[in-house]
Structure formats: structure tokens, C-alpha cells
Biopython code that builds the backbone (N, CA, C, O; Angstrom):
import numpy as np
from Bio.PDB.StructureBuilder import StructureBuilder

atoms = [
    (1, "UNK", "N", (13.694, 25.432, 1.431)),
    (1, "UNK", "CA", (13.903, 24.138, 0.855)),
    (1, "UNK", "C", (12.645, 23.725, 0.079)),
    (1, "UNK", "O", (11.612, 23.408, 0.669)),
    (2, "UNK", "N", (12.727, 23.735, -0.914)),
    (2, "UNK", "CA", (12.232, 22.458, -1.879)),
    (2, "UNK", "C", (10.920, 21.830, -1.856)),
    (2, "UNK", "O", (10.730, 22.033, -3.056)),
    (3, "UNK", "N", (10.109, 21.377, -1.578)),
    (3, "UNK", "CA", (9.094, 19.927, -1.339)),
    (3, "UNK", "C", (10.031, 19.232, -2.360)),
    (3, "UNK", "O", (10.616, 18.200, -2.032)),
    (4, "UNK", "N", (10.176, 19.748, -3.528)),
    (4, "UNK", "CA", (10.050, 18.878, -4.986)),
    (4, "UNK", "C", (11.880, 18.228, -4.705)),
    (4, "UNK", "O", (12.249, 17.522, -5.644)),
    (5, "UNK", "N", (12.619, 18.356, -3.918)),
    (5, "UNK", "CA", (13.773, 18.164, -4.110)),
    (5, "UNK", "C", (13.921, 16.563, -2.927)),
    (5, "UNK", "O", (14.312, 16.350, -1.779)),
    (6, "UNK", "N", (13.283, 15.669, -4.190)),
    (6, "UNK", "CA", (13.396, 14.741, -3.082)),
    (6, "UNK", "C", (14.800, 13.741, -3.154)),
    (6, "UNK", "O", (15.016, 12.653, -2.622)),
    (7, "UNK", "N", (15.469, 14.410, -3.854)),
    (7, "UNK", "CA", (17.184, 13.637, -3.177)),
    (7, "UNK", "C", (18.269, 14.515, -2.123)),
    (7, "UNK", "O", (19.465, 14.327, -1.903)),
    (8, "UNK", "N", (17.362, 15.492, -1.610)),
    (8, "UNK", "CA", (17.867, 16.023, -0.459)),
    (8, "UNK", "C", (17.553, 15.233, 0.522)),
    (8, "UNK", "O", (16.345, 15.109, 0.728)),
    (9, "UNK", "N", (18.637, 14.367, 1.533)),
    (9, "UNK", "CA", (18.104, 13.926, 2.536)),
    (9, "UNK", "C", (17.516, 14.505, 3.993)),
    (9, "UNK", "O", (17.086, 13.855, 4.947)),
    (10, "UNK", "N", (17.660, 16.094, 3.818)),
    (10, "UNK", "CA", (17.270, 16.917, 4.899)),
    (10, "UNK", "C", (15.753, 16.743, 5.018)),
    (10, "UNK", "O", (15.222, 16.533, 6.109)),
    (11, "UNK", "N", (15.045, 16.836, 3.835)),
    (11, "UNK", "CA", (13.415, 17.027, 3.699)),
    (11, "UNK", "C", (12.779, 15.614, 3.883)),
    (11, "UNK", "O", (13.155, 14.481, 3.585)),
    (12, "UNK", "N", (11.389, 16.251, 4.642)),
    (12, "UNK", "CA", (10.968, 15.322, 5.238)),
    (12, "UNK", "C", (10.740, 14.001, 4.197)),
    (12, "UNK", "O", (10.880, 12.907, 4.744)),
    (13, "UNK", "N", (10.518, 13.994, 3.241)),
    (13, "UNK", "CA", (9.865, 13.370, 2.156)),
    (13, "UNK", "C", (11.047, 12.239, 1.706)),
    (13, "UNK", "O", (11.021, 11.114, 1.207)),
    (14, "UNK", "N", (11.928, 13.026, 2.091)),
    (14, "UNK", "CA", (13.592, 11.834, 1.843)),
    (14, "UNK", "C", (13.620, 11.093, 2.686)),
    (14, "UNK", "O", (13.736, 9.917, 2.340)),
    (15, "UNK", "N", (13.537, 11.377, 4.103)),
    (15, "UNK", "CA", (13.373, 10.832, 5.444)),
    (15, "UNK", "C", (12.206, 9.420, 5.378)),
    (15, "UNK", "O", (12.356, 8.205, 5.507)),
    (16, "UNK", "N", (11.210, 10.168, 5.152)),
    (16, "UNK", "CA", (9.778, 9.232, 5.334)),
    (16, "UNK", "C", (10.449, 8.036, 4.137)),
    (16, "UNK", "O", (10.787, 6.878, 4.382)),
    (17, "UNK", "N", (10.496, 8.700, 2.917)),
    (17, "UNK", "CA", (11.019, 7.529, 1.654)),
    (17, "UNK", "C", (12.001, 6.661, 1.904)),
    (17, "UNK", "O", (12.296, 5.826, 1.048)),
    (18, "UNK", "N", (12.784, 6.732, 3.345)),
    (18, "UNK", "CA", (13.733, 5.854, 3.445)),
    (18, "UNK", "C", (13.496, 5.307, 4.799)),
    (18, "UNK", "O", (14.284, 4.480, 5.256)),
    (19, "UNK", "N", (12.753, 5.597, 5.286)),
    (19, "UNK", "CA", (12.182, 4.968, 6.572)),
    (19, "UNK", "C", (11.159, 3.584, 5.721)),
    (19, "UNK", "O", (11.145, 2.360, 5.852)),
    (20, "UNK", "N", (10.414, 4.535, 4.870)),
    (20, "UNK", "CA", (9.618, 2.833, 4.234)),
    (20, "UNK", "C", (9.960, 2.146, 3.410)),
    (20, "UNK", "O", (9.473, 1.019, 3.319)),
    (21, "UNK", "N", (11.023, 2.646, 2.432)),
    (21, "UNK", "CA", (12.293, 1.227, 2.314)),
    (21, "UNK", "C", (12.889, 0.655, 3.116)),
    (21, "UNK", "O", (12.663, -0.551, 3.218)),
    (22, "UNK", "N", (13.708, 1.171, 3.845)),
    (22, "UNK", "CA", (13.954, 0.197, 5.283)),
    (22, "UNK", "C", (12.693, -0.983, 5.490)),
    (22, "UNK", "O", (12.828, -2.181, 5.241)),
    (23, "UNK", "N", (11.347, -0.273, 6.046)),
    (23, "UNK", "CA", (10.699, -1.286, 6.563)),
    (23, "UNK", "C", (10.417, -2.435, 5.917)),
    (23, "UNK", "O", (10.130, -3.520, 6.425)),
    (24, "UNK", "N", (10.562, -1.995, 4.130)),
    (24, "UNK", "CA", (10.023, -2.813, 2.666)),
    (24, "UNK", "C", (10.975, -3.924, 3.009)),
    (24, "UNK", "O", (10.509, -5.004, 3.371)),
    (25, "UNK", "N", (12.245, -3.747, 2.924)),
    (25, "UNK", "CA", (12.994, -4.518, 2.821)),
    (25, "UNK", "C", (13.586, -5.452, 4.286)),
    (25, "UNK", "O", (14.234, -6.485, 4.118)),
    (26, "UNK", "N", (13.307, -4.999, 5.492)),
    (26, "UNK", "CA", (13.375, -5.982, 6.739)),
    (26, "UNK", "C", (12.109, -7.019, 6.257)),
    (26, "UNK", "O", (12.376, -8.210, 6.101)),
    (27, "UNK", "N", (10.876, -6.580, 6.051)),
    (27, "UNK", "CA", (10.028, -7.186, 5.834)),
    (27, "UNK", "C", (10.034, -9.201, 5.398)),
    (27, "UNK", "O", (11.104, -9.275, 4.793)),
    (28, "UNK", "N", (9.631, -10.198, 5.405)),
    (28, "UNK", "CA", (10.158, -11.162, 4.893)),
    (28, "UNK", "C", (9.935, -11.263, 3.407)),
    (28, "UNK", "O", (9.538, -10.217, 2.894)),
    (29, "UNK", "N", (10.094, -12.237, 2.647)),
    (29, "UNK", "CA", (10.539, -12.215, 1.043)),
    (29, "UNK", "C", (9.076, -12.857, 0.734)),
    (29, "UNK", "O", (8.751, -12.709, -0.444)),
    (30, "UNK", "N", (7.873, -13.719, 1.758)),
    (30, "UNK", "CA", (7.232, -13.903, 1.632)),
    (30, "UNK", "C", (5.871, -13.229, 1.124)),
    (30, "UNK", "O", (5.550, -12.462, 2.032)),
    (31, "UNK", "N", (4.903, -13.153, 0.079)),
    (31, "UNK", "CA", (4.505, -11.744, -0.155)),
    (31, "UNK", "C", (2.816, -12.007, 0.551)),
    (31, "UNK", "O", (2.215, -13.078, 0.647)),
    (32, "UNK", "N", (2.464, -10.935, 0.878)),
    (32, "UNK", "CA", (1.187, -10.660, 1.699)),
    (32, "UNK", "C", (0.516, -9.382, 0.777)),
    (32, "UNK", "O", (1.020, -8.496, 0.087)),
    (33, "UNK", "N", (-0.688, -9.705, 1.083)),
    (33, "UNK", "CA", (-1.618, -8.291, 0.407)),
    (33, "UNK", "C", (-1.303, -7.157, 1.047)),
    (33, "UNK", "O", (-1.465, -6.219, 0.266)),
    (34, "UNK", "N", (-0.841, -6.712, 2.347)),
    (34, "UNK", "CA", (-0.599, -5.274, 2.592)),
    (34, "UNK", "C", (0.895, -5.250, 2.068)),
    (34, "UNK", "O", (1.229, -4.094, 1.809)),
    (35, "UNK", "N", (1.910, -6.195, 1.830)),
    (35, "UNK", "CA", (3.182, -5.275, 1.028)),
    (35, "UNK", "C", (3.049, -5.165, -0.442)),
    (35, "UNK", "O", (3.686, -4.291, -1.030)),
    (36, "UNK", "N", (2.173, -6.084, -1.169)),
    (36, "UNK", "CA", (1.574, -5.995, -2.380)),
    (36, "UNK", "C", (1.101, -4.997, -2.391)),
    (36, "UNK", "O", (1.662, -4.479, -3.356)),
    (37, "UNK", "N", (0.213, -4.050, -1.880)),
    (37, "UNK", "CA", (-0.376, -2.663, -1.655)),
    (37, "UNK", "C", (0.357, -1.657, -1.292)),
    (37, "UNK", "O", (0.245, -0.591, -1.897)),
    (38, "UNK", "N", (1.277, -1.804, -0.198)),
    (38, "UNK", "CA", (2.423, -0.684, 0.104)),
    (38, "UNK", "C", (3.237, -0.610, -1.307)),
    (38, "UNK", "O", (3.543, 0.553, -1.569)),
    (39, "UNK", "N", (3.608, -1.433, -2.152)),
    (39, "UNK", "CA", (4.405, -1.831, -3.328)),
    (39, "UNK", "C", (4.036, -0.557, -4.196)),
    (39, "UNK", "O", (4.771, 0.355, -4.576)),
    (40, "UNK", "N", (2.231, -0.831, -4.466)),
    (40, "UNK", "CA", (1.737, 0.200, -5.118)),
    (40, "UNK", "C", (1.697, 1.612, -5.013)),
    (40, "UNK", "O", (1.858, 2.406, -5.940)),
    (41, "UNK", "N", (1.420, 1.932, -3.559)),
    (41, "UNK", "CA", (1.225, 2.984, -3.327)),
    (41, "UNK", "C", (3.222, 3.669, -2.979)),
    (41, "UNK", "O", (3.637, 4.813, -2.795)),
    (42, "UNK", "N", (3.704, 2.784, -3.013)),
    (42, "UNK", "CA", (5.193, 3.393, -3.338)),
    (42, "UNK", "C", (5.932, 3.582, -5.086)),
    (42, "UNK", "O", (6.925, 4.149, -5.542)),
    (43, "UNK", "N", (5.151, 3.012, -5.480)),
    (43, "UNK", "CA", (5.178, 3.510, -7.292)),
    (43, "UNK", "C", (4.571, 4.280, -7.261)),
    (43, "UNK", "O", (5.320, 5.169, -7.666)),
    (44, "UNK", "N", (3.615, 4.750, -7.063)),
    (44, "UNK", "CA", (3.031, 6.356, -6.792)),
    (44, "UNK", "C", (3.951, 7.408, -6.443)),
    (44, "UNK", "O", (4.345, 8.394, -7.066)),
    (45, "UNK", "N", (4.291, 6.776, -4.841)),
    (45, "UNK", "CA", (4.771, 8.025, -4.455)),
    (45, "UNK", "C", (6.589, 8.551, -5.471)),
    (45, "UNK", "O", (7.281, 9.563, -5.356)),
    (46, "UNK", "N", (6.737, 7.453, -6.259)),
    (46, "UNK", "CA", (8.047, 7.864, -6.577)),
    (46, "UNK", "C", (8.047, 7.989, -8.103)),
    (46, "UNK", "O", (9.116, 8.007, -8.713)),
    (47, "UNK", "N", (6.604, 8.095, -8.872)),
    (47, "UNK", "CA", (6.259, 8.361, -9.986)),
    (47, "UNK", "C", (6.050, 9.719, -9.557)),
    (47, "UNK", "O", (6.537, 10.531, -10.343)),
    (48, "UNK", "N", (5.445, 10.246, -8.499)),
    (48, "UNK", "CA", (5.303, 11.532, -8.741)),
    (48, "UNK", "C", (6.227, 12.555, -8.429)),
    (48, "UNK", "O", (6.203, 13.740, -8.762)),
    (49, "UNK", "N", (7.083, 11.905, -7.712)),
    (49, "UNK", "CA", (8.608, 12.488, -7.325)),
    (49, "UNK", "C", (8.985, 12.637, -8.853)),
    (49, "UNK", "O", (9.116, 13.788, -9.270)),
    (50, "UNK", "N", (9.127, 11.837, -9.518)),
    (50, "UNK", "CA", (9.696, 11.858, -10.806)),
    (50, "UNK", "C", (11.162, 10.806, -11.175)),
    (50, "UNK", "O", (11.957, 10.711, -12.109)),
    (51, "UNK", "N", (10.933, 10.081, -9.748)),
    (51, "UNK", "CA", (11.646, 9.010, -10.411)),
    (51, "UNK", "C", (11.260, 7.427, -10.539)),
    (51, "UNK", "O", (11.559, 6.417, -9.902)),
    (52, "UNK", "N", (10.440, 7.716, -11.690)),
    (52, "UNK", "CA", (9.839, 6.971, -12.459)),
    (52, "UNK", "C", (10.812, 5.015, -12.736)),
    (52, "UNK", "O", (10.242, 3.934, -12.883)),
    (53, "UNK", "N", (11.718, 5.181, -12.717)),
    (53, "UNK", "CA", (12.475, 3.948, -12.845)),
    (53, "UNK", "C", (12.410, 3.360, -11.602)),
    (53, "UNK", "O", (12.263, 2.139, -11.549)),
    (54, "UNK", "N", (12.503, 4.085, -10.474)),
    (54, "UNK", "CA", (12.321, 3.336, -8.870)),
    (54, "UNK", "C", (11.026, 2.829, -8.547)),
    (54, "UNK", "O", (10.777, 1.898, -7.782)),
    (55, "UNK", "N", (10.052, 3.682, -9.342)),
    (55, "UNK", "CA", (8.408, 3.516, -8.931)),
    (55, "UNK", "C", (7.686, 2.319, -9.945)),
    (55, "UNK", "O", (6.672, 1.675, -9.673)),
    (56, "UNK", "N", (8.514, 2.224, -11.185)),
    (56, "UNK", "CA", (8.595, 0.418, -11.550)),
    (56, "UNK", "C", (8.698, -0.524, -11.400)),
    (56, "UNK", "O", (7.979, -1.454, -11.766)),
    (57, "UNK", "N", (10.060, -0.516, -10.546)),
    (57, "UNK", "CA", (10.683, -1.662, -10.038)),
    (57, "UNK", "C", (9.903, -1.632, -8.552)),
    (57, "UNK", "O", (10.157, -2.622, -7.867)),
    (58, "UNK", "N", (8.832, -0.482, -7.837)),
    (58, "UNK", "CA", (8.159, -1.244, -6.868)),
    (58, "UNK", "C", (6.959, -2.127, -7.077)),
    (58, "UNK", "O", (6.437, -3.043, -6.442)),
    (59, "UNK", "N", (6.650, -1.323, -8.535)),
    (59, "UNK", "CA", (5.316, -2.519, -9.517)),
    (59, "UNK", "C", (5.795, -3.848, -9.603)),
    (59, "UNK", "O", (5.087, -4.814, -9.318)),
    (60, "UNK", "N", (7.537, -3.980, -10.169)),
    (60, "UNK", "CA", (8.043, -5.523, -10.541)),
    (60, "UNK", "C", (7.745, -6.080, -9.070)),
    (60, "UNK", "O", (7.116, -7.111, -8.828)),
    (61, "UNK", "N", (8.143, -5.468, -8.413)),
    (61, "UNK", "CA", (8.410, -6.426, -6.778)),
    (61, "UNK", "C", (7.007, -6.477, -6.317)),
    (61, "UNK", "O", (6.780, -7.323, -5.452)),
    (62, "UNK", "N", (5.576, -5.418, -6.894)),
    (62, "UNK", "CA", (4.992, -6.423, -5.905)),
    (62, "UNK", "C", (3.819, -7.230, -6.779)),
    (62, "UNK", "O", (2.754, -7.580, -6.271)),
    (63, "UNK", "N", (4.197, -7.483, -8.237)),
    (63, "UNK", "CA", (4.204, -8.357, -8.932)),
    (63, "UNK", "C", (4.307, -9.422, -8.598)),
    (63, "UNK", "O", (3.474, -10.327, -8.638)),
    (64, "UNK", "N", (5.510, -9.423, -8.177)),
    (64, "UNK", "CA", (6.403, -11.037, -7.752)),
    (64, "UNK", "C", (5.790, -11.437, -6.657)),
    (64, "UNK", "O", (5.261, -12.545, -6.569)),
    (65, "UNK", "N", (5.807, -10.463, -5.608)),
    (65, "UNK", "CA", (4.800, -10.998, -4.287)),
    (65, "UNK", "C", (3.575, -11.541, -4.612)),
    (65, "UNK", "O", (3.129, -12.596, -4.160)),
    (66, "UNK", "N", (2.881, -10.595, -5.628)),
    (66, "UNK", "CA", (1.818, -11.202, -5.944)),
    (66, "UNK", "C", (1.322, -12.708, -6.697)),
    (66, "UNK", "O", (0.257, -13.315, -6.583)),
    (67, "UNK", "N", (2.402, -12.991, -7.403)),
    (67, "UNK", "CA", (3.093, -14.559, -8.040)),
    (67, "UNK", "C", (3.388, -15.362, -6.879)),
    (67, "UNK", "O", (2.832, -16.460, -6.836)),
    (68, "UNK", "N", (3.981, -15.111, -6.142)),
    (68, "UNK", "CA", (4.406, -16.026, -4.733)),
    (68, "UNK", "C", (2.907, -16.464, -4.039)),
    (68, "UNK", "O", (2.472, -17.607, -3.899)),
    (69, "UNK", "N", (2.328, -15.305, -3.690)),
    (69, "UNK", "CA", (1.147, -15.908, -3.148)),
    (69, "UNK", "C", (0.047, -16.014, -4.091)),
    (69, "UNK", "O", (-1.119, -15.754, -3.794)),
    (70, "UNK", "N", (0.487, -16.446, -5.362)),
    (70, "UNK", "CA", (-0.957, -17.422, -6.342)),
    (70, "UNK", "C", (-2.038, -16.317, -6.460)),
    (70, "UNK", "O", (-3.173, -16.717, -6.715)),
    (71, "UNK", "N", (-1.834, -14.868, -6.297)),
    (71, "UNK", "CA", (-3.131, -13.650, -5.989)),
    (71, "UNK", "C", (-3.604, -14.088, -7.641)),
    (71, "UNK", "O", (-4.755, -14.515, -7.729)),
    (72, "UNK", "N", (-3.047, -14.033, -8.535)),
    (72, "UNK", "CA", (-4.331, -14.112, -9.907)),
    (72, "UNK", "C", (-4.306, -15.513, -10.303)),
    (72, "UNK", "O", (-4.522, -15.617, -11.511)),
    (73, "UNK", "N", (-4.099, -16.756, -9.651)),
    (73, "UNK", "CA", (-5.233, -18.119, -9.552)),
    (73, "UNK", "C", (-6.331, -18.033, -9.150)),
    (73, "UNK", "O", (-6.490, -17.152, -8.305)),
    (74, "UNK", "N", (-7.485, -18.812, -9.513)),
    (74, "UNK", "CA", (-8.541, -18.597, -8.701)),
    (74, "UNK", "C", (-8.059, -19.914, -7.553)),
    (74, "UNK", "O", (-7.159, -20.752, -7.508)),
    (75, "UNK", "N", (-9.126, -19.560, -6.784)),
    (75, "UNK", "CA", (-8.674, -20.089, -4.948)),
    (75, "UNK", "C", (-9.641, -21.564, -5.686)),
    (75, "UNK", "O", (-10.652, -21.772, -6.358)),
    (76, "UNK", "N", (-8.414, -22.385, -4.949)),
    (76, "UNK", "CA", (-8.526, -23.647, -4.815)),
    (76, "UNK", "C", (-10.065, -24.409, -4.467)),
    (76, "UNK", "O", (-10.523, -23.889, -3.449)),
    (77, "UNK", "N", (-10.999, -25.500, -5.023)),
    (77, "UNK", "CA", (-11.953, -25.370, -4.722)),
    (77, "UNK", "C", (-12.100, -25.791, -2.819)),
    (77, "UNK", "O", (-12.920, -25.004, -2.346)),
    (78, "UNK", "N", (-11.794, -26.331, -2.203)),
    (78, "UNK", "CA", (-10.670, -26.625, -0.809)),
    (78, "UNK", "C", (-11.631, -25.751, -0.249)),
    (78, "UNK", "O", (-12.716, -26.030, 0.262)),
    (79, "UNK", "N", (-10.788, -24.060, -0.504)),
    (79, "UNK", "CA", (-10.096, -22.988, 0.452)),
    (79, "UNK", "C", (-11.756, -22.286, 0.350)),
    (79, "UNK", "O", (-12.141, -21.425, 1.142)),
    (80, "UNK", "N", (-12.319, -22.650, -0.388)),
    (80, "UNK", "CA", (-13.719, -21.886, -0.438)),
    (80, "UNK", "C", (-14.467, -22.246, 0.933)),
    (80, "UNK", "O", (-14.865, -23.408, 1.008)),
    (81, "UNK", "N", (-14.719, -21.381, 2.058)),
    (81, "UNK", "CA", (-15.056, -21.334, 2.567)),
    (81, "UNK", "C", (-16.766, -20.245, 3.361)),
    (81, "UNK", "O", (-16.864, -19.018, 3.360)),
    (82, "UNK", "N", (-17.423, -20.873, 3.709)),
    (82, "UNK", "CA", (-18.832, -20.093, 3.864)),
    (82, "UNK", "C", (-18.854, -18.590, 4.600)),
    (82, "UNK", "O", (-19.708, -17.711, 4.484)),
    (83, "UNK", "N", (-17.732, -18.590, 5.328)),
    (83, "UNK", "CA", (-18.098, -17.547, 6.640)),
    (83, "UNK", "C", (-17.678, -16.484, 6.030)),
    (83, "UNK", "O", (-17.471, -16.322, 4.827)),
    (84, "UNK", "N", (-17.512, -15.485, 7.231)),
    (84, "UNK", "CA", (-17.950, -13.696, 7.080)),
    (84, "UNK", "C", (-16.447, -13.589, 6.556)),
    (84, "UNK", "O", (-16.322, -12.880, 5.558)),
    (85, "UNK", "N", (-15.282, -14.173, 7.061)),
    (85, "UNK", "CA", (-13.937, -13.854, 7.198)),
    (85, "UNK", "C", (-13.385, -14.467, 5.613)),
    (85, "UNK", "O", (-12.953, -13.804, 4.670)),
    (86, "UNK", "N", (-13.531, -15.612, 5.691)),
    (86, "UNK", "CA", (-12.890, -15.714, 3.935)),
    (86, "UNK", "C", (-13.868, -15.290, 2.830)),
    (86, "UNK", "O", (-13.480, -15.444, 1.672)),
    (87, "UNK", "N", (-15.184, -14.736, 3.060)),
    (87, "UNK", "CA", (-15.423, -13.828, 1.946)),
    (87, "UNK", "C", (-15.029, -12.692, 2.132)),
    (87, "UNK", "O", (-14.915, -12.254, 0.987)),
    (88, "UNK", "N", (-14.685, -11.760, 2.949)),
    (88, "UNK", "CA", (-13.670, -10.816, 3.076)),
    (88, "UNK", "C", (-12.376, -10.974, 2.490)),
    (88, "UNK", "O", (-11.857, -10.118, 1.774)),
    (89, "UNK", "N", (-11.821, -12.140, 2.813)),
    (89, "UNK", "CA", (-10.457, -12.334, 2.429)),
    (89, "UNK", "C", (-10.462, -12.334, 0.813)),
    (89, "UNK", "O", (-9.625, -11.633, 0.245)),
    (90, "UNK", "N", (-11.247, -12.986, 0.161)),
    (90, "UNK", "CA", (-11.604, -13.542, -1.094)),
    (90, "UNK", "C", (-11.630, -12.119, -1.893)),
    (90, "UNK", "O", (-10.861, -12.068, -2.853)),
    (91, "UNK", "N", (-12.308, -11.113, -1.661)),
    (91, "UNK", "CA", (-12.882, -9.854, -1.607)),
    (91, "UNK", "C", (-11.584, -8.936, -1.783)),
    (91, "UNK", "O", (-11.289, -8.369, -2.835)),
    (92, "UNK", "N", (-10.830, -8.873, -0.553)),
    (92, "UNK", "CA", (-9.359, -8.403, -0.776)),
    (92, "UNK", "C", (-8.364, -8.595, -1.649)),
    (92, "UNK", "O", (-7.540, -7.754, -2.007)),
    (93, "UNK", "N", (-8.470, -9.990, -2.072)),
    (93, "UNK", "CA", (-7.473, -10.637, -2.774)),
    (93, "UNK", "C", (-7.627, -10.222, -3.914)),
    (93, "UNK", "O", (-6.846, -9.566, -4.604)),
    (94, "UNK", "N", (-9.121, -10.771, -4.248)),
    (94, "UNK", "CA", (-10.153, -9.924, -5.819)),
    (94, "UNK", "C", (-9.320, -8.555, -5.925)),
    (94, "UNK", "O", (-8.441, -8.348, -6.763)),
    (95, "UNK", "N", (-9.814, -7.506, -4.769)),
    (95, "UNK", "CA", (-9.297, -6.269, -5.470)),
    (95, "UNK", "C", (-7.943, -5.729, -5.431)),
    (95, "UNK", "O", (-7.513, -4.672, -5.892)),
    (96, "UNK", "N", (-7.298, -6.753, -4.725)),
    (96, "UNK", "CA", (-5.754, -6.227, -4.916)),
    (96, "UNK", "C", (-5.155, -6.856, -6.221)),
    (96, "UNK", "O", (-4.277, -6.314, -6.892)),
    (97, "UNK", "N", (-5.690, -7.976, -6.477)),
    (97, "UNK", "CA", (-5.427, -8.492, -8.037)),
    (97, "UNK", "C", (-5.722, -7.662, -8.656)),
    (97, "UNK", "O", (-4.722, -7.073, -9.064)),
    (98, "UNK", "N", (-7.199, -6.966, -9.206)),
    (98, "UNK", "CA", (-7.326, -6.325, -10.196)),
    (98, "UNK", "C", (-6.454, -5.006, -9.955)),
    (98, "UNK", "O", (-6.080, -4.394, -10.955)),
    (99, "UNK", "N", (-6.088, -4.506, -8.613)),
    (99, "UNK", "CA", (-5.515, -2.996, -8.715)),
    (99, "UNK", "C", (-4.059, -3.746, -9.254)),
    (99, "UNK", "O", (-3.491, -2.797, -9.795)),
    (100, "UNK", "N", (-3.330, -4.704, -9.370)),
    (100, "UNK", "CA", (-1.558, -4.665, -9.510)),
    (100, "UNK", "C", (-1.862, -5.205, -10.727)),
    (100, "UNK", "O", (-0.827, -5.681, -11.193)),
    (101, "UNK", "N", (-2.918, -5.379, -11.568)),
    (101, "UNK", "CA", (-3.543, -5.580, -12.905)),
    (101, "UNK", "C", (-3.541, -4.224, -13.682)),
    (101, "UNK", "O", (-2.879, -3.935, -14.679)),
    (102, "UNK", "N", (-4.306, -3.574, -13.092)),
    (102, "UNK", "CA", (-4.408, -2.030, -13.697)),
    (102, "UNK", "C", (-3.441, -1.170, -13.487)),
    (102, "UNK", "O", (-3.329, -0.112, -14.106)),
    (103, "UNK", "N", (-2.523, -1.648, -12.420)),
    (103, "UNK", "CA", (-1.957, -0.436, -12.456)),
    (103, "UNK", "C", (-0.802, -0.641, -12.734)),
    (103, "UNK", "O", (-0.143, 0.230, -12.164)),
    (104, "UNK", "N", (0.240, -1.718, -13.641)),
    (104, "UNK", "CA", (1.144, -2.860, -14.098)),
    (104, "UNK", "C", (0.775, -2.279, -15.597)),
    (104, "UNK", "O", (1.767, -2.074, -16.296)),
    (105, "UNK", "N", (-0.470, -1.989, -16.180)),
    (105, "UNK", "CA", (-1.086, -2.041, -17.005)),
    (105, "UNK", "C", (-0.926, -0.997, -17.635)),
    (105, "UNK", "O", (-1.552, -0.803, -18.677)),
]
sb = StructureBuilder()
sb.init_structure("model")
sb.init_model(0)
sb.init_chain("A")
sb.init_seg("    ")
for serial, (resi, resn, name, xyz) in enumerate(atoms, 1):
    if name == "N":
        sb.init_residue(resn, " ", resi, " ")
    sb.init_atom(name, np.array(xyz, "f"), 0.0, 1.0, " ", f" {name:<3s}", serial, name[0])
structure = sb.get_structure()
């Protein structure tokens, strides 16, 4: 069998690809930086499969997540906070914006 034959559902690669749609989609509609990131790294994995039209529409969707939660506003002057944890957060947000920037792009 194959690697490259990923609309066989026998191979592992069909299996795994539909185990993390499943999870994509139980998930809530609300968007967070790790499904904004899973988003990406599932346009990868289905750009390199070669089906390129599925691995778009995971860019559109985590686009939209990324619109839902305000990721390319800058943060409210409010939410600016001193400590170790929201400059981390701030930090994350930064580079998951610029990666669904570049890679949208």
C-alpha cells in the first residue's frame, strides 16, 4: 500500500486525517490560538497530500477563528498587563498572527 494514497481509508494517514477532523469539528465554533494553529498545520498536511482545495479551506477557517478572537487588533489598552503570563500570551498571539498572515499569503 501506498503512503501517497491518501483516499484509501485503510492507511494510516486516512485514519489519523479523520480522527483530526472529527476532533476539528466537535471542537466549539469559538476560535482559540491552538485551533488557529492546528488549522495551519492541517493545510499543510493536505497541501502535501495534494489536495490542495481542502488545505485552503483549513486557511479560510482558521482565518475566521482568527477574526472571532480580534488576533490582528492590537490588544486593548485595558488588557495590557505587566506580568510573566500576558507577555507570553501577547507573544503567542503576535506570532500566530503573523504565521496565518504569511501563510494566507
Amino acid at each position: 500500500m501506498s503512503r501517497a494514497e491518501f483516499w484509501n481509508p485503510c492507511t494510516l494517514q486516512y485514519q489519523f486525517a479523520a480522527e483530526v477532523r472529527r476532533l476539528w469539528d466537535m471542537e466549539s465554533d469559538d476560535g482559540d490560538l491552538l485551533k488557529i494553529q492546528a488549522g495551519l498545520v492541517m493545510s499543510l498536511a493536505s497541501n502535501v497530500s495534494g489536495i490542495d482545495k481542502v488545505g485552503w479551506r483549513h486557511v479560510e477557517q482558521a482565518v475566521d477563528a482568527a477574526k472571532a478572537i480580534r488576533l490582528f487588533d492590537p490588544p486593548p489598552e485595558g488588557e495590557l498587563r505587566p506580568n510573566a503570563t500576558a507577555a507570553k500570551m501577547e507573544a503567542s498571539r503576535a506570532l500566530t498572527a503573523w504565521a496565518v498572515f504569511c501563510w494566507q499569503s
